[in-house]
MOPAC internal coordinates of N, CA, C and O (Angstrom, degrees):
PM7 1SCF
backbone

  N    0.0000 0     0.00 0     0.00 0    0    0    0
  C    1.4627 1     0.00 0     0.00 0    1    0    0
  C    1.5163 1   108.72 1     0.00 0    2    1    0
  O    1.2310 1   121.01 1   -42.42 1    3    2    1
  N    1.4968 1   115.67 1   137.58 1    3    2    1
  C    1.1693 1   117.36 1  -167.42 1    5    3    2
  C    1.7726 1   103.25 1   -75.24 1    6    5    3
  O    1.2310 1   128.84 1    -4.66 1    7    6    5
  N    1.3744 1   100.58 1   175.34 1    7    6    5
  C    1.8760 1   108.76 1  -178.10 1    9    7    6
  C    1.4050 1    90.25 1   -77.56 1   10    9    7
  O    1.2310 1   131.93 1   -24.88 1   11   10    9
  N    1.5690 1    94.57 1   155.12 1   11   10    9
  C    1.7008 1   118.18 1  -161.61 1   13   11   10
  C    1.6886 1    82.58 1   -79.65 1   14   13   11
  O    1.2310 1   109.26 1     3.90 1   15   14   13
  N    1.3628 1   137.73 1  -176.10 1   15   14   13
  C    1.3423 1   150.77 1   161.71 1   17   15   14
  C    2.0734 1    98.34 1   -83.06 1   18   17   15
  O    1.2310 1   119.61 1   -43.18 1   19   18   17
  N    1.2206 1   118.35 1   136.82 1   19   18   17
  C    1.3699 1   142.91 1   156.13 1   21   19   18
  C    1.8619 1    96.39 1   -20.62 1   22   21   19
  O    1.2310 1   126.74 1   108.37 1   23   22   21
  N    1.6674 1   104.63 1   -71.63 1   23   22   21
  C    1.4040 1    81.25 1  -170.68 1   25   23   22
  C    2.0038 1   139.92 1   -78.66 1   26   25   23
  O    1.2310 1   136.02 1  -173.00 1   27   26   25
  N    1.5551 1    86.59 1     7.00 1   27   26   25
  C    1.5199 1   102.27 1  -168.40 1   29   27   26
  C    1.8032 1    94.33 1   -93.13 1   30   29   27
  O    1.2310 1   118.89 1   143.87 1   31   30   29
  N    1.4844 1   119.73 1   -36.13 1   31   30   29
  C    1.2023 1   122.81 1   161.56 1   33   31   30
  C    1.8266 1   118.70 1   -57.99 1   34   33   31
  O    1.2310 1   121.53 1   136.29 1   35   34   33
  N    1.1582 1   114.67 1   -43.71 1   35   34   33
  C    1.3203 1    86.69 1   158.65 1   37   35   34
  C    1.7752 1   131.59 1  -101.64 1   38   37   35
  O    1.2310 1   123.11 1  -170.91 1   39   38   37
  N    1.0592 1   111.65 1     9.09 1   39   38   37
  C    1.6788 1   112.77 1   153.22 1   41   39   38
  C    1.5192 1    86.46 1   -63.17 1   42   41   39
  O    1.2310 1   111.53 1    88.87 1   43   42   41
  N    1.3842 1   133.57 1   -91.13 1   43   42   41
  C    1.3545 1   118.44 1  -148.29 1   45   43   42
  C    1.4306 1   124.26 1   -36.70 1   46   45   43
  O    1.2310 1   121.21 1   147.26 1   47   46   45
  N    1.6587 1   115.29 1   -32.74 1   47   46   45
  C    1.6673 1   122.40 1   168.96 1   49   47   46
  C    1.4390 1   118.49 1   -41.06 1   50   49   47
  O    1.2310 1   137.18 1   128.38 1   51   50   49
  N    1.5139 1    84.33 1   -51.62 1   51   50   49
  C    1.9121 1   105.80 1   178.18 1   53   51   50
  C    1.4486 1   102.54 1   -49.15 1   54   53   51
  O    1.2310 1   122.32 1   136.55 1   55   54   53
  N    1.1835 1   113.16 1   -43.45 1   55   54   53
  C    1.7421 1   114.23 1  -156.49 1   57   55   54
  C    1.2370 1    92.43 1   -68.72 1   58   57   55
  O    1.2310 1   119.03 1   114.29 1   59   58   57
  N    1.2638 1   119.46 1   -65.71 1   59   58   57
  C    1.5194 1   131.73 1  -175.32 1   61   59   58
  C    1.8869 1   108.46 1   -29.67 1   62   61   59
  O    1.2310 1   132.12 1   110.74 1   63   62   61
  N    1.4252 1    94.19 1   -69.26 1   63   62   61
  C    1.3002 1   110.10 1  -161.85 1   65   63   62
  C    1.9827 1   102.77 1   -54.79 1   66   65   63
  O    1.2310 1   123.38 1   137.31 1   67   66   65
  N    1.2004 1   111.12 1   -42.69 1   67   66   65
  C    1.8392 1   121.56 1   175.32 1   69   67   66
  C    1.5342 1    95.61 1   -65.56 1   70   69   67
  O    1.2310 1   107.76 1   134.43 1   71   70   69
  N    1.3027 1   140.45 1   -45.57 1   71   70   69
  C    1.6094 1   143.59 1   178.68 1   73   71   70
  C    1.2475 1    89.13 1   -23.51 1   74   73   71
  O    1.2310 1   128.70 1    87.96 1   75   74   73
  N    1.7721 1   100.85 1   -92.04 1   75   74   73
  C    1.1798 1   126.50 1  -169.18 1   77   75   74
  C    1.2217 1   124.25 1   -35.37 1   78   77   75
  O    1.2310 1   121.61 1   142.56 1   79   78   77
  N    1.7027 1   114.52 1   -37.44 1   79   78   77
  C    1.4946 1   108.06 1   177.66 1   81   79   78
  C    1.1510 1   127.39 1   -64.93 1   82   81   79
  O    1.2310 1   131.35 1   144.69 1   83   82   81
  N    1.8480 1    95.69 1   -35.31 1   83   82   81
  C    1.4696 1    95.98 1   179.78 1   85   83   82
  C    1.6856 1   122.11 1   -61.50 1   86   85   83
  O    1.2310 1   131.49 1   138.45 1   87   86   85
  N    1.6865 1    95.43 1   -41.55 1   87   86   85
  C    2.2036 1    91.06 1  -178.69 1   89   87   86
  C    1.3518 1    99.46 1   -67.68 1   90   89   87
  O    1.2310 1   115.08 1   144.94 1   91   90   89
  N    0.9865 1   126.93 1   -35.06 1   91   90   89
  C    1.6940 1   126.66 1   162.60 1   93   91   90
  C    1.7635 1   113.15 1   -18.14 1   94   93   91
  O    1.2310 1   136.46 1    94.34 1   95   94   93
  N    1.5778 1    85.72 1   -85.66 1   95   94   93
  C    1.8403 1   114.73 1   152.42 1   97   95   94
  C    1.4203 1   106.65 1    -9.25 1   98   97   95
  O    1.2310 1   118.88 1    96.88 1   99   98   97
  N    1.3217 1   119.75 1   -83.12 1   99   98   97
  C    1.5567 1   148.56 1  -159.53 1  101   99   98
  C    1.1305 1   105.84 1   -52.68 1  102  101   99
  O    1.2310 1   120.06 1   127.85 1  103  102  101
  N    1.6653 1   117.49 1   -52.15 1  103  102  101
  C    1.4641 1   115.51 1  -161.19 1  105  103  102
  C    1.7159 1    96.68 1   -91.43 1  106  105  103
  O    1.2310 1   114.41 1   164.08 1  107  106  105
  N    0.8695 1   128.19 1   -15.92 1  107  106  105
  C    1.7352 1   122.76 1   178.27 1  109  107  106
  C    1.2009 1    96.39 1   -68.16 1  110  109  107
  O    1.2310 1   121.90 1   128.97 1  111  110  109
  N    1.9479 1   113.97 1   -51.03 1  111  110  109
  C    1.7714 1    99.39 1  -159.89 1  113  111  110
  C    1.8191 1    99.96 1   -69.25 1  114  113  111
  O    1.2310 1   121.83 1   149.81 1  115  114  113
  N    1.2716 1   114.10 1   -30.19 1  115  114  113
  C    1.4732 1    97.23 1  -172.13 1  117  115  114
  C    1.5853 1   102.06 1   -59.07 1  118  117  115
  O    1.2310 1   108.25 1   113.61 1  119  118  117
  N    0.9832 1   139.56 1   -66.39 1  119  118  117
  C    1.3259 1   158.75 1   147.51 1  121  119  118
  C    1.8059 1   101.36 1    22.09 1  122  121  119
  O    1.2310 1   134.95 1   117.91 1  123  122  121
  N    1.1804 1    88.69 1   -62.09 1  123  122  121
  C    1.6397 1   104.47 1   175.58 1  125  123  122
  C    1.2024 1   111.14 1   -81.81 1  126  125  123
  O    1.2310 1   109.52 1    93.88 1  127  126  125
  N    1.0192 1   137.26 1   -86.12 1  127  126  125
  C    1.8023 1   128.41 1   167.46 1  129  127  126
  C    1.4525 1    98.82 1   -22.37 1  130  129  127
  O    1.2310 1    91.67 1   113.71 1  131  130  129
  N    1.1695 1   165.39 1   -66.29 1  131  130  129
  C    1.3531 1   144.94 1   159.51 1  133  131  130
  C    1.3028 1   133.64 1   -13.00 1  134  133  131
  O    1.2310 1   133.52 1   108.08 1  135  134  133
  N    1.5175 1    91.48 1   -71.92 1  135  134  133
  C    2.0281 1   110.47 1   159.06 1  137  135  134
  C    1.7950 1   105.76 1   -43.17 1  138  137  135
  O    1.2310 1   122.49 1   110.06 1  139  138  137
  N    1.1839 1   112.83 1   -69.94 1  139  138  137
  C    1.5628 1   113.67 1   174.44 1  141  139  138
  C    1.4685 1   124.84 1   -30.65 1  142  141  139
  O    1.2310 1   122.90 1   120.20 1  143  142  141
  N    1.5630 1   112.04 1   -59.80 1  143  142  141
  C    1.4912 1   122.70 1   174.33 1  145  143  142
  C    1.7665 1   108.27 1   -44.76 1  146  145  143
  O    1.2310 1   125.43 1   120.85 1  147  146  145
  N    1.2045 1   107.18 1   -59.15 1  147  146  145
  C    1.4070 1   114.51 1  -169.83 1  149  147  146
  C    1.5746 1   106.02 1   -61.52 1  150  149  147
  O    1.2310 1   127.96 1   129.12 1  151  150  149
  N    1.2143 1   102.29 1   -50.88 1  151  150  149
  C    1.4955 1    95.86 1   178.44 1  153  151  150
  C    1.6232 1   120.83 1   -71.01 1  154  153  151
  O    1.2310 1   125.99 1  -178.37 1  155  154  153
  N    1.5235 1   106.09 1     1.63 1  155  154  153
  C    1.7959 1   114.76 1  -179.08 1  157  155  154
  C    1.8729 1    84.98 1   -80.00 1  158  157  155
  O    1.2310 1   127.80 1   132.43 1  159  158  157
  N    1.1417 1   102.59 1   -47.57 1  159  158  157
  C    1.5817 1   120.06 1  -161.16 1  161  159  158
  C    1.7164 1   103.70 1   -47.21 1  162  161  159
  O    1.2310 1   131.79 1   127.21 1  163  162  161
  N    0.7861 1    94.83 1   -52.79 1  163  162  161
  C    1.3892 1   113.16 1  -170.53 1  165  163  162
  C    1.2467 1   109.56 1   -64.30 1  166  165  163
  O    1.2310 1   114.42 1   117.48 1  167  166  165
  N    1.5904 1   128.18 1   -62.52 1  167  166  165
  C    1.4904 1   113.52 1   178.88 1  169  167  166
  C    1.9842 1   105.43 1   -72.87 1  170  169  167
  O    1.2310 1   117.46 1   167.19 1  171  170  169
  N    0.9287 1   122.44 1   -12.81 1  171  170  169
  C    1.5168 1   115.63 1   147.74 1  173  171  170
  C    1.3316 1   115.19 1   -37.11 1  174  173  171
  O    1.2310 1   121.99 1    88.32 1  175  174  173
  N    1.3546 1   113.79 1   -91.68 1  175  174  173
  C    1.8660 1   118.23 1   159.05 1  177  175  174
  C    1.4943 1   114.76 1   -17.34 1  178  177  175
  O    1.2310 1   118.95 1   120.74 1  179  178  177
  N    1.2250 1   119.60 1   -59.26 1  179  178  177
  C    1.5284 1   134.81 1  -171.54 1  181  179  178
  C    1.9758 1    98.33 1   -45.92 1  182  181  179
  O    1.2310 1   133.03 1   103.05 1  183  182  181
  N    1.0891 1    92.42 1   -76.95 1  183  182  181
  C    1.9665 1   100.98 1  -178.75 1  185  183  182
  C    1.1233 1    99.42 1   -66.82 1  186  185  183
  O    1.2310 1    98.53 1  -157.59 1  187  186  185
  N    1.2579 1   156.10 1    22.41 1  187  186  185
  C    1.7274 1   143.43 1   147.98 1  189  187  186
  C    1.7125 1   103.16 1   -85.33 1  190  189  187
  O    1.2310 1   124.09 1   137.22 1  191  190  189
  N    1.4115 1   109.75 1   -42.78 1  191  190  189
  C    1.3825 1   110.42 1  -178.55 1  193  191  190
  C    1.1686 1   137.32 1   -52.59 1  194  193  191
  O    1.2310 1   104.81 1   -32.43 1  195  194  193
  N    1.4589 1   145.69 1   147.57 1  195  194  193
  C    1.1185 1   134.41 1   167.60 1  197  195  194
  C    2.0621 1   125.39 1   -67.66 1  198  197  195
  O    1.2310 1   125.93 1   -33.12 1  199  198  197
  N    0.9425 1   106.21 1   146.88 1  199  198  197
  C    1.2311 1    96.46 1   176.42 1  201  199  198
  C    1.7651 1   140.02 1   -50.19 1  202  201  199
  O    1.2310 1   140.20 1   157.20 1  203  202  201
  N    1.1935 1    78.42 1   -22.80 1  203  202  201
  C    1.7579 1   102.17 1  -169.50 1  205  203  202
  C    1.4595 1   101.10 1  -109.96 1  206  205  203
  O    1.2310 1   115.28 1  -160.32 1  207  206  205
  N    1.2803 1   126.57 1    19.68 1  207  206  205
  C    1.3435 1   132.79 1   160.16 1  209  207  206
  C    1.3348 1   116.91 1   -69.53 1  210  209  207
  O    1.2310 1   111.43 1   -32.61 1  211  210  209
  N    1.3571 1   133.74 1   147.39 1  211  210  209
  C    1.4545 1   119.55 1  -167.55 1  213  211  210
  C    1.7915 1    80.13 1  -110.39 1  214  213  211
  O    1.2310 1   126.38 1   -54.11 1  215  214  213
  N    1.4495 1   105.35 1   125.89 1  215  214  213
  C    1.8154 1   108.38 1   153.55 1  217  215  214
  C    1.2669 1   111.78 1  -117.82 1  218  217  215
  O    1.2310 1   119.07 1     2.37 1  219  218  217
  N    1.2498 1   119.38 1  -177.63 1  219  218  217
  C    1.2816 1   141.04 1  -140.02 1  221  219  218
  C    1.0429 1   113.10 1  -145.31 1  222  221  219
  O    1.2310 1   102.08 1   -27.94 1  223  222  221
  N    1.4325 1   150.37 1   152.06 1  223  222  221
  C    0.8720 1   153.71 1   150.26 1  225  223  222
  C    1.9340 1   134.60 1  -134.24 1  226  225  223
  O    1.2310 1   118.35 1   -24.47 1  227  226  225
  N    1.1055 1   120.75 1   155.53 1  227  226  225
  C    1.5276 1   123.82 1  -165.72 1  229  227  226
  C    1.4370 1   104.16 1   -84.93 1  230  229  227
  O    1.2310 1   118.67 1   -45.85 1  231  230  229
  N    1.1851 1   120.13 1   134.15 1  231  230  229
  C    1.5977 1   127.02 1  -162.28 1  233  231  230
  C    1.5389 1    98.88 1  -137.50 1  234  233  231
  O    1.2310 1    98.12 1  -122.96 1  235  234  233
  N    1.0767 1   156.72 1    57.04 1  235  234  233
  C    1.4984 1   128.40 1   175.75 1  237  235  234
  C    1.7340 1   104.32 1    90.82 1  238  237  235
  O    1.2310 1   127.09 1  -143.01 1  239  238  237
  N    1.3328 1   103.96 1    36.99 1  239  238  237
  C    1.5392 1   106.19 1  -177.80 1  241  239  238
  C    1.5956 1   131.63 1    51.00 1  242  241  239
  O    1.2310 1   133.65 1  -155.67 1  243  242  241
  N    2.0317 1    91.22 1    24.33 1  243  242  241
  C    1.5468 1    85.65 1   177.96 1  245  243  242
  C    2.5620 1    84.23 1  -131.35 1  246  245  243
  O    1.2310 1   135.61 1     2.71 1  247  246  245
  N    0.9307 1    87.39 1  -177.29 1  247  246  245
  C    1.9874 1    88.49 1  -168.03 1  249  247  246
  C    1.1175 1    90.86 1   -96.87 1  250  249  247
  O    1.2310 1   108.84 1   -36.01 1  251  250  249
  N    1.5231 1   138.50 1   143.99 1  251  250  249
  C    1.3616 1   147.33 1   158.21 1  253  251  250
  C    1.6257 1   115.68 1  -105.54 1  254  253  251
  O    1.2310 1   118.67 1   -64.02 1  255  254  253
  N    1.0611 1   120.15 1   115.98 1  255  254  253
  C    1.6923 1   122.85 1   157.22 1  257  255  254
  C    1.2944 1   100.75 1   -30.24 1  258  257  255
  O    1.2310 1   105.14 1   -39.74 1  259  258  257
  N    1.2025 1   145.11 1   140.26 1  259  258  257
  C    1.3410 1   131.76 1   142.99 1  261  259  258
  C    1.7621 1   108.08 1  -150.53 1  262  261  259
  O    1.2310 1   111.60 1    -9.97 1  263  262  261
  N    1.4145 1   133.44 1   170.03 1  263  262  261
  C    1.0691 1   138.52 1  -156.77 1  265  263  262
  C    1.7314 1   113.02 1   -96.87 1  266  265  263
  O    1.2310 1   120.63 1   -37.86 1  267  266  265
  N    1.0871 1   116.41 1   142.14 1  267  266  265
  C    1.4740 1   116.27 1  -150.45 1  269  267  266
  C    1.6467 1   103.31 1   -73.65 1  270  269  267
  O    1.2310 1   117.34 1   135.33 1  271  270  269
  N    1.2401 1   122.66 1   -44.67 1  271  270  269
  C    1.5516 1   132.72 1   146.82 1  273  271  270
  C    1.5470 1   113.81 1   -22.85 1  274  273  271
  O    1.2310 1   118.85 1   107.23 1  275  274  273
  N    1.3438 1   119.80 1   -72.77 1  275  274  273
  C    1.2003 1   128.05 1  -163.96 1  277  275  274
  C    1.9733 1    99.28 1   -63.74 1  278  277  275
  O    1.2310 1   128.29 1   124.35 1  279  278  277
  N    1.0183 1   101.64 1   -55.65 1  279  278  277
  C    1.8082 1   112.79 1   167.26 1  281  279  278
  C    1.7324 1   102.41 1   -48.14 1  282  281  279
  O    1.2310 1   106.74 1   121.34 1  283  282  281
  N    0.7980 1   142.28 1   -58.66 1  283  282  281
  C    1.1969 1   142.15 1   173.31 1  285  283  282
  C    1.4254 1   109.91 1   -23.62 1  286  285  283
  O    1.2310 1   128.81 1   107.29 1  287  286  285
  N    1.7160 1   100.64 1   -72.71 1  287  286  285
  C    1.4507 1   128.79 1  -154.31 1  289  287  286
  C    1.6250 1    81.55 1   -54.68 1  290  289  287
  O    1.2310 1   120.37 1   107.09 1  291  290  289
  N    1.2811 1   116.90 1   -72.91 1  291  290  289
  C    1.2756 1   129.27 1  -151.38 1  293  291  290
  C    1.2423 1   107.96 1   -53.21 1  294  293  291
  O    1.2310 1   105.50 1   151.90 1  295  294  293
  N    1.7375 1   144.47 1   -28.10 1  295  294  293
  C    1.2910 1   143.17 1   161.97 1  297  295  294
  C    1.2564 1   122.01 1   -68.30 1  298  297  295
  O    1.2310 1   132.20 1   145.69 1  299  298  297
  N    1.0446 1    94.04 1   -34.31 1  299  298  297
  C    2.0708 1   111.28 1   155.70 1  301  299  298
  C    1.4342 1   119.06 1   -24.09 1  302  301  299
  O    1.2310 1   130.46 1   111.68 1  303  302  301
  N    1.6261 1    97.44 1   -68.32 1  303  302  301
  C    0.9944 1   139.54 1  -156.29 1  305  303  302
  C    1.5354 1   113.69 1   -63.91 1  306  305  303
  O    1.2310 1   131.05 1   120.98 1  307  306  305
  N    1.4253 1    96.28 1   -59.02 1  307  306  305
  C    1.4803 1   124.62 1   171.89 1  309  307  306
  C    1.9283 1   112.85 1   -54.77 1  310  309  307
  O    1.2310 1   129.52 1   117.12 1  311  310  309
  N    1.8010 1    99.26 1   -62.88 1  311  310  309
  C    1.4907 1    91.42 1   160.35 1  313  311  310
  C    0.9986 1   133.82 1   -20.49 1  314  313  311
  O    1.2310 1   122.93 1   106.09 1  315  314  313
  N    1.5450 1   112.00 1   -73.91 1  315  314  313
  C    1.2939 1   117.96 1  -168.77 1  317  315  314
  C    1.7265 1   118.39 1   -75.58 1  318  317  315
  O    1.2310 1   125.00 1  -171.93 1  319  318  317
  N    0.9831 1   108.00 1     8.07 1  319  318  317
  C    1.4568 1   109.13 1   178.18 1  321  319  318
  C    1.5692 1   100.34 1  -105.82 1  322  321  319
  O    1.2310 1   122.69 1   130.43 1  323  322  321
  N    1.3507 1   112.45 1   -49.57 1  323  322  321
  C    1.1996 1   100.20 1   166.40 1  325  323  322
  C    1.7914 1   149.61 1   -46.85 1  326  325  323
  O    1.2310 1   137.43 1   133.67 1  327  326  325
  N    1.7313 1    83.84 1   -46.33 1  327  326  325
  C    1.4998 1    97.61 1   153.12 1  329  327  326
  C    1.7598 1   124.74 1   -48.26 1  330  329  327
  O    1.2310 1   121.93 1   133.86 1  331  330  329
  N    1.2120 1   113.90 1   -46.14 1  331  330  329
  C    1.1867 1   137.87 1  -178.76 1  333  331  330
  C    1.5180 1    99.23 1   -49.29 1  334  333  331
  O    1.2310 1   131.40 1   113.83 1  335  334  333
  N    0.8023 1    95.59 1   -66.17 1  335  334  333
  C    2.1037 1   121.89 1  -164.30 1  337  335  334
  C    1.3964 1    90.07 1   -56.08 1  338  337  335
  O    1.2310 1   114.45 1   127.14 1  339  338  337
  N    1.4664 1   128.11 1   -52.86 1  339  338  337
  C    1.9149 1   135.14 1  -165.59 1  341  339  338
  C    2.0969 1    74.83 1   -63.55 1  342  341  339
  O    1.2310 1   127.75 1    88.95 1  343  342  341
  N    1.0449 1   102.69 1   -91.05 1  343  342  341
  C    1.7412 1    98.99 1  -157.32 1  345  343  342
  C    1.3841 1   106.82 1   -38.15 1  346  345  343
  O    1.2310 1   101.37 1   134.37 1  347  346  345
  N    1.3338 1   151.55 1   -45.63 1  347  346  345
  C    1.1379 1   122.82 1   165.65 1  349  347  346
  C    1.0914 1   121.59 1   -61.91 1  350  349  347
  O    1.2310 1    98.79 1   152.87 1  351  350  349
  N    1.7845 1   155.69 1   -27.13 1  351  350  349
  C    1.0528 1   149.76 1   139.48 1  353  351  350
  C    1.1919 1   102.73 1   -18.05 1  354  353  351
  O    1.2310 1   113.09 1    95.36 1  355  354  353
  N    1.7161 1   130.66 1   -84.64 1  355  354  353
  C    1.1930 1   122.85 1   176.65 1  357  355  354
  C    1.5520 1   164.97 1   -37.88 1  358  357  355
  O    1.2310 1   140.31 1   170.14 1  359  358  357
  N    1.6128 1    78.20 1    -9.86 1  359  358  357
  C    2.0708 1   107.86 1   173.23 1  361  359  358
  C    1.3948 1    86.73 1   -96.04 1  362  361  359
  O    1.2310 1   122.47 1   129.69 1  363  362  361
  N    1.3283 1   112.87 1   -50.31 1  363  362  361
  C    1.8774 1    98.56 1  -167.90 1  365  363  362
  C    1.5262 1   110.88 1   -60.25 1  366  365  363
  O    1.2310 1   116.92 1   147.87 1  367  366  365
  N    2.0530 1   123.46 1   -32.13 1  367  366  365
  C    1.1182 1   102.15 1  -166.59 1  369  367  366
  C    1.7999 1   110.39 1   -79.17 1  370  369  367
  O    1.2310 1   133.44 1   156.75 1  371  370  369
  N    1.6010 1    91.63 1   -23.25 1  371  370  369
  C    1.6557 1   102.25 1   173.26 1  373  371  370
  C    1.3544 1   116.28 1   -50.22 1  374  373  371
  O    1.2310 1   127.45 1   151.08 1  375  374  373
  N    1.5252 1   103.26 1   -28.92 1  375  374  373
  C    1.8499 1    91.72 1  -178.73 1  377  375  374
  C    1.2183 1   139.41 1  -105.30 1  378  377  375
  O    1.2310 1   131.09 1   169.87 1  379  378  377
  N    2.0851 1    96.20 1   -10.13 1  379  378  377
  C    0.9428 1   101.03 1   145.20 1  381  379  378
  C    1.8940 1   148.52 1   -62.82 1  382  381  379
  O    1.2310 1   138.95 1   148.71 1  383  382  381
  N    1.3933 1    80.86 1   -31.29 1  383  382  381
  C    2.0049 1    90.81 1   167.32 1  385  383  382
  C    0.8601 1   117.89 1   -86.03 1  386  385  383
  O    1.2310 1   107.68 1   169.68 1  387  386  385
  N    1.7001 1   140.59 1   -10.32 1  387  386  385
  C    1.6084 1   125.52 1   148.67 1  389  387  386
  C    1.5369 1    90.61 1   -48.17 1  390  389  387
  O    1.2310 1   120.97 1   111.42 1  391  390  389
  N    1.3144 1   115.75 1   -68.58 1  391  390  389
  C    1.7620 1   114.91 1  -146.09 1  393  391  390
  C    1.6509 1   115.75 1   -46.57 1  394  393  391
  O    1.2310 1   132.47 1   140.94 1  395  394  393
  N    1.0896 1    93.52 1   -39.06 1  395  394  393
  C    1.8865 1   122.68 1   147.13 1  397  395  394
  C    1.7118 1   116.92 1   -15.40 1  398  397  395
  O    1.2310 1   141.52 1    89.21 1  399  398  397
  N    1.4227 1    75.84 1   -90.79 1  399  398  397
  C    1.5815 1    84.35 1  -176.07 1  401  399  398
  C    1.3680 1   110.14 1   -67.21 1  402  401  399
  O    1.2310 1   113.01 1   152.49 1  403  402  401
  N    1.8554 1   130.82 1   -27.51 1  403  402  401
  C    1.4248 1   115.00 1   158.20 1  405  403  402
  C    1.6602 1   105.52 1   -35.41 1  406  405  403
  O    1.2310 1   125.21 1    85.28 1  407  406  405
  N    1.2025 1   107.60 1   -94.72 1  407  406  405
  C    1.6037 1   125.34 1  -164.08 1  409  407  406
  C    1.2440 1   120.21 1   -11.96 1  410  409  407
  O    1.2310 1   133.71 1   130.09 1  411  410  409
  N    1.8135 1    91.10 1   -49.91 1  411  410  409
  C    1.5098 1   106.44 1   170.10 1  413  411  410
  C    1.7548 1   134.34 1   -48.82 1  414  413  411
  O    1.2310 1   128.68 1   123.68 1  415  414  413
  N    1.5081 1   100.88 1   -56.32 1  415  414  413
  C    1.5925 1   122.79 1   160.98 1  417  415  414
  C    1.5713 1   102.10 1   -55.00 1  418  417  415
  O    1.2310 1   117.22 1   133.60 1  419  418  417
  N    1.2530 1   122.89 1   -46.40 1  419  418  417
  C    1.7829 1   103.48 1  -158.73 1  421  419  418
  C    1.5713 1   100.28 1   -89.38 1  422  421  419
  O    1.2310 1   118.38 1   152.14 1  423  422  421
  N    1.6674 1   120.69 1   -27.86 1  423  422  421
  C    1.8874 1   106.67 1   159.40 1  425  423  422
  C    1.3881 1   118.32 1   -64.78 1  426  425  423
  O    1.2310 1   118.39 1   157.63 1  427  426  425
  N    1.5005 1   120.67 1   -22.37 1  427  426  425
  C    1.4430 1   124.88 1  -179.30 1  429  427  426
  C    1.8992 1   117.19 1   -78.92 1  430  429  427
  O    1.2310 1   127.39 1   154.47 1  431  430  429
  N    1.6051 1   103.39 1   -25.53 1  431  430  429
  C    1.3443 1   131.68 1   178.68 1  433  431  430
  C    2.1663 1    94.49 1   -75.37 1  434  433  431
  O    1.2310 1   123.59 1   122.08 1  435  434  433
  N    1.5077 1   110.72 1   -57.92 1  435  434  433
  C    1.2428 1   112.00 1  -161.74 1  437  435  434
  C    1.6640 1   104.47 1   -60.84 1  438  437  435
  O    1.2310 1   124.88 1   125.15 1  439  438  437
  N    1.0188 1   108.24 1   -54.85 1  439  438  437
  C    1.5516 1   126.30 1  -179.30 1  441  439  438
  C    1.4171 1   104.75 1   -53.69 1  442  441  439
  O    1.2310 1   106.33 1   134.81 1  443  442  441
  N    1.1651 1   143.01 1   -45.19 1  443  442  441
  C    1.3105 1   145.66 1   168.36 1  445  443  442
  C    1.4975 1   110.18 1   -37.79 1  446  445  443
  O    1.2310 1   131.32 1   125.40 1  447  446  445
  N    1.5310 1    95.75 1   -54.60 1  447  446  445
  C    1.5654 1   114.35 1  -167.44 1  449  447  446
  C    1.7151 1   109.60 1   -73.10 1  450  449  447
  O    1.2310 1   120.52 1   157.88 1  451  450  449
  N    1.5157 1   116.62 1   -22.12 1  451  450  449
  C    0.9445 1   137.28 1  -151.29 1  453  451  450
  C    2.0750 1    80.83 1   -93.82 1  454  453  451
  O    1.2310 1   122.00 1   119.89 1  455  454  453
  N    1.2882 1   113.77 1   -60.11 1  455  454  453
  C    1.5616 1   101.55 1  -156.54 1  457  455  454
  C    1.6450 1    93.04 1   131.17 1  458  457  455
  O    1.2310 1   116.23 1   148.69 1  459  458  457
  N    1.4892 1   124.77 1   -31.31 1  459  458  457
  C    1.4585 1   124.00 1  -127.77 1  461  459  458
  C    1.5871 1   104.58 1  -104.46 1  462  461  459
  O    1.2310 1   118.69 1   179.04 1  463  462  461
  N    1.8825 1   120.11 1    -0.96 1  463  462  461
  C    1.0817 1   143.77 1  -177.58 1  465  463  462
  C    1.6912 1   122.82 1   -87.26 1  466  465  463
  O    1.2310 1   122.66 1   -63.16 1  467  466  465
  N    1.5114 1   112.50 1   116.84 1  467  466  465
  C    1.6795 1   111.63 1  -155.42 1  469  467  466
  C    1.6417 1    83.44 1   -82.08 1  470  469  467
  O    1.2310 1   126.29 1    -2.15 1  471  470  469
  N    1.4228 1   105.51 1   177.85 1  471  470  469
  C    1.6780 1   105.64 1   169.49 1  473  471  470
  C    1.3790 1   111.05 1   -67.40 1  474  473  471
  O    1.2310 1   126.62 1   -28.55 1  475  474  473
  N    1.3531 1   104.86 1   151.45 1  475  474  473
  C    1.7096 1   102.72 1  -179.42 1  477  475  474
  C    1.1184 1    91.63 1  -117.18 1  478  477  475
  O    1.2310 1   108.41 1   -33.27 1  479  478  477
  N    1.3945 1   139.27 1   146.73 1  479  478  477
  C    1.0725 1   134.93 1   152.14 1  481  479  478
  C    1.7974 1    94.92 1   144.36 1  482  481  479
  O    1.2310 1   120.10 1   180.00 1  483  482  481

């Protein structure tokens, strides 16, 4: 098989390189939806407790006393940033797989044009 043309070789780079971003993409948001769950988990735990319960918290790999309010706030806190963080993950992975399926159509478009395209279908 003859050499692809210069510019169909680097659309395919492109393809590659957007692939990757996207499982890239993928494994951060799971990553986060993980982080999220646990931290859903947790203020679950949080409202079962009594007030006058002493909790704790992880500081720099040593446990902190800290106040069940203030623990609250701070999972709160975290939630919603996290949530935050998943939806922007999710516009970026959304836009990366349009860009995707461009790349895809215009090497599938070049190759056509080229001769160099097996049947699809």
């Amino acid at each position: 098989m003859e050499q692809l043309p210069p510019q169909i070789q680097e659309q395919a780079q492109q393809l590659q390189q957007v692939q990757q971003q996207v499982e890239s993409l993928a494994r951060q948001k799971q990553q986060l939806e993980i982080n999220s769950q646990e931290t859903e988990r947790a203020l679950e735990e949080i409202s079962d407790i009594d007030k006058d319960t002493p909790i704790y918290k992880s500081i720099g790999g040593i446990m902190v006393k800290t106040d069940l309010s203030d623990a609250e706030e701070e999972l709160k806190e975290r939630q919603e940033t996290l949530n935050l963080r998943i939806k922007q993950i999710e516009r970026q992975e959304e836009r990366s797989r349009k860009r995707l399926e461009k790349l895809r159509a215009k090497i599938q478009d070049a190759l056509q044009g080229q001769g160099l395209s097996g049947n699809a279908g």
